[in-house]
C-alpha positions in Angstrom: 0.0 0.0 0.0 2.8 2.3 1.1 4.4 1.6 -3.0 0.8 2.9 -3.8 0.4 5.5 -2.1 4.2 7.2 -3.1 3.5 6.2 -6.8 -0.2 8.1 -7.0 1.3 11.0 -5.5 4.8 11.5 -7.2 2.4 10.8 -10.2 0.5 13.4 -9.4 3.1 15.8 -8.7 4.2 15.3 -11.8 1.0 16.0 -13.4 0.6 19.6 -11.7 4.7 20.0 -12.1 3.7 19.9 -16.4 0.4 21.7 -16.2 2.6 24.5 -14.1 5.2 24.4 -17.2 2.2 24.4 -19.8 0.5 27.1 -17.9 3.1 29.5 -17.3 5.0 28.8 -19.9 2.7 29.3 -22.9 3.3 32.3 -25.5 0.9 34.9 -23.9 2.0 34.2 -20.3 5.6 34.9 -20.0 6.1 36.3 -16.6 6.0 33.8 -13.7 3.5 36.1 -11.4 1.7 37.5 -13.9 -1.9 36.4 -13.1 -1.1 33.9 -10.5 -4.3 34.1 -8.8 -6.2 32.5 -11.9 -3.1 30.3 -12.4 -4.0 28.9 -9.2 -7.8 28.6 -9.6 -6.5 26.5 -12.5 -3.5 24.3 -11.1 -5.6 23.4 -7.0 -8.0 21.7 -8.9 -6.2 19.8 -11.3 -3.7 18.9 -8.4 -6.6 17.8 -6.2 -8.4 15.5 -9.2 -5.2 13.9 -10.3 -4.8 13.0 -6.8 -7.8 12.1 -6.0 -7.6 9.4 -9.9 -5.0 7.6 -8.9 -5.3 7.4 -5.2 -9.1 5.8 -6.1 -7.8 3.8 -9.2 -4.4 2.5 -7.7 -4.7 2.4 -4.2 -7.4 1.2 -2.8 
């Protein structure tokens, strides 16, 4: 379970880590704090269903 767990979330992380890249990075978007706050309306969620996937699908 404790194999699991660590997967689903370093899977996760790495989900949110590329969605951060994609989101930040895009043309339109160049500086890093340049509309963060809807950069993080975006990114919680997606963190948060990701995890929530693979801790359903792969854990239990």
């Amino acid at each position: 379970m404790t194999f699991e767990l660590v997967s689903s979330i370093l899977l996760a992380v790495s989900l949110l880590f590329y969605s951060t890249l994609e989101v930040w990075l895009a043309p339109n978007n160049n500086s890093f704090f340049k509309d963060l706050k809807k950069k993080m309306i975006f990114l919680l969620p997606l963190f948060t269903l990701s995890f929530a996937v693979h801790y359903f699908f792969f854990v239990q």
